[in-house]
N, C-alpha and C positions, 0 to 999 in steps of 0.2 A: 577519455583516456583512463580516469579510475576505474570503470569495470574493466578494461583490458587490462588492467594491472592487477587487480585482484583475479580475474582469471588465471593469467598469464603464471601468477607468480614471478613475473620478471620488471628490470626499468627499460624501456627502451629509447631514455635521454642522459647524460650522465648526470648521477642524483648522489648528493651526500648522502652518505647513513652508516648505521653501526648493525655489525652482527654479531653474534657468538655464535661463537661455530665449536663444536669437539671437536678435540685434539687425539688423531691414533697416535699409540703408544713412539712409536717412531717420527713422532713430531709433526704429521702430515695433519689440515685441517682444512678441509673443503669446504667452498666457499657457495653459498645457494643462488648469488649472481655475478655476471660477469664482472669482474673487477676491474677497474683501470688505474688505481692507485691508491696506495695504502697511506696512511698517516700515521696513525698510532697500533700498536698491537701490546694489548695486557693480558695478565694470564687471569682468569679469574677463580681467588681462592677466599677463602673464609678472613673476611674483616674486611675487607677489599682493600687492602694496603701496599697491593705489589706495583714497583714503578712499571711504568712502560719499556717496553723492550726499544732498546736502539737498533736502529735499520740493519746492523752489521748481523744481528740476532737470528734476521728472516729472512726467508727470500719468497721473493713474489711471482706468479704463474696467472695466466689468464688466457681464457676461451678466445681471445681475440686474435693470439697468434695461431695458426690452424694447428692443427695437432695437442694446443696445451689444453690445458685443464684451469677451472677457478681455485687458488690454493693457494695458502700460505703454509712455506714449511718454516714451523720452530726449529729451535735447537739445531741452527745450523752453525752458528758459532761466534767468536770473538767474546772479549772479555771487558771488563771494567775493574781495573785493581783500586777504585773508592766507593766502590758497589757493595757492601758486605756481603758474601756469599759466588757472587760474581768475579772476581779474582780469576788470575790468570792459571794460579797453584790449586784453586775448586773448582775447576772443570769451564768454569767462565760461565756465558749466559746460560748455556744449556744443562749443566750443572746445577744451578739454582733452579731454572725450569723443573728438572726431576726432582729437587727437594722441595721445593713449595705442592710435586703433585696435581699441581693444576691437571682439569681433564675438558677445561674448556678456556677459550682466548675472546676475548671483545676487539674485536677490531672494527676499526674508525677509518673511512675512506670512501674515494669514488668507485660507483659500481653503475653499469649500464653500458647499453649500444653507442657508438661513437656519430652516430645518429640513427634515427627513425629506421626498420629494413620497410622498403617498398610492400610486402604484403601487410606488414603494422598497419601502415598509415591509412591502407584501404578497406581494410579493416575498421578503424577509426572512423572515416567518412562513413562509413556506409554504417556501423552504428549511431553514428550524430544525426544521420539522414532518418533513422529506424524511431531515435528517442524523439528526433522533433516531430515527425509525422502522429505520434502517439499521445506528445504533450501539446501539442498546437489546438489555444482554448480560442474561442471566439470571443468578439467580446462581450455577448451573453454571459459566458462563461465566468470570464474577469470579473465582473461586476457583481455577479450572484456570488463567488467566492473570495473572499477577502483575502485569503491567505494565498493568494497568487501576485506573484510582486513583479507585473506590468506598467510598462511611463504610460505617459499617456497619446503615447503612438501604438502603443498593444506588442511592445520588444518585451522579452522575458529581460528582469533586471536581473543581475549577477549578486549574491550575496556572498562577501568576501567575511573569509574567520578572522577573528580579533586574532591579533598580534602578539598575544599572551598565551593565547590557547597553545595546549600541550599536542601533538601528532601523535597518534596512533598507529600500530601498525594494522597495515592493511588484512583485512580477513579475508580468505580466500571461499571464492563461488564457483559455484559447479556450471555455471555460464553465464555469458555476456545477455544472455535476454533475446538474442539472434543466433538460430541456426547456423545461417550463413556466413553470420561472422565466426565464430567456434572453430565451422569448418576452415575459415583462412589462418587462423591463431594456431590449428593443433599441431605446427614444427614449432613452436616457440612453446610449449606448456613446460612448467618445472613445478611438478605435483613432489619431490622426492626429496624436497630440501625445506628445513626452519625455518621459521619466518624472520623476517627483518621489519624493523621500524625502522623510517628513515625519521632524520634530524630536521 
């Protein structure tokens, strides 16, 4: 599922993560995957000291309902009179928004498919069918190479990341390593949007 993801550019399970997205001058900020819900939305400005905006601030849009778009719009309103700058007599949230300048927002949320679409998943198999036909060593092979981490039933072991280690975001490939798979993934590619590292 990670090369399909780094192909893809997209999640297609629901996945916590943060983006930054730019923000158009009229508070629109497009979002590079499907969203399903938003948590936090900050502007981001020099010091990083801006609070997060309250829900009342945003409002939220997503490719899931047909017709919408992935999108948070800023500056769509409400106030905070113990907000300095936020006040209901400064223009309230969006007010502050244009004097802080921000020209980009971090936003903290769920993003991805509400499950698996059927060409993904066959996709998937038929890459897992592609890698193991290609990785399946004998046990010649195990044995002459150390660095293959086989029991000793000849099952490939799973090496899980420590707990500590920091995620990355994904770097995107110009293919899955399968033609045929390429070819089932190219209605899902999002080559036109920023990268995201998920949490």
């Amino acid at each position: 599922m990670e090369q399909i993801h780094r192909y893809t550019q997209q999640f297609f399970e629901p996945t916590v993560a943060v983006v930054v997205a730019d923000v158009a001058p009229d508070g629109l900020a497009l979002l590079p995957r499907r969203v399903r819900s938003v948590t936090s939305v900050t502007p981001v400005v020099a010091g990083d000291d801006a609070p997060s905006l309250p829900s009342s601030a945003y409002r939220v849009t997503s490719s899931d309902v047909l017709g919408g778009v992935d999108a948070v719009h800023l500056r769509w309103g409400g106030y905070d009179d113990l907000v300095a700058g936020a006040e209901s007599y400064n223009g309230g949230w969006r007010g502050l928004f244009d004097r802080w300048g921000a020209e980009q927002a971090r936003i903290e949320g769920e993003f991805g498919y509400a499950e698996v679409p059927p060409l993904v998943a066959q996709a998937c198999a038929l890459l897992a069918a592609d890698i193991q036909g290609k990785a399946k060593p004998s046990d010649a092979d195990s044995a002459a190479a150390p660095g293959l981490d086989v029991d000793d039933e000849g099952n490939n072991v799973k090496i899980e990341p420590a707990a500590d280690e920091e995620t990355t975001p994904v770097a995107p490939s110009a293919s899955t390593g399968s033609t045929q798979v390429d070819a089932l993934l190219v209605g899902y590619l999002n080559r036109g949007h920023s990268m995201i590292g998920g949490i």
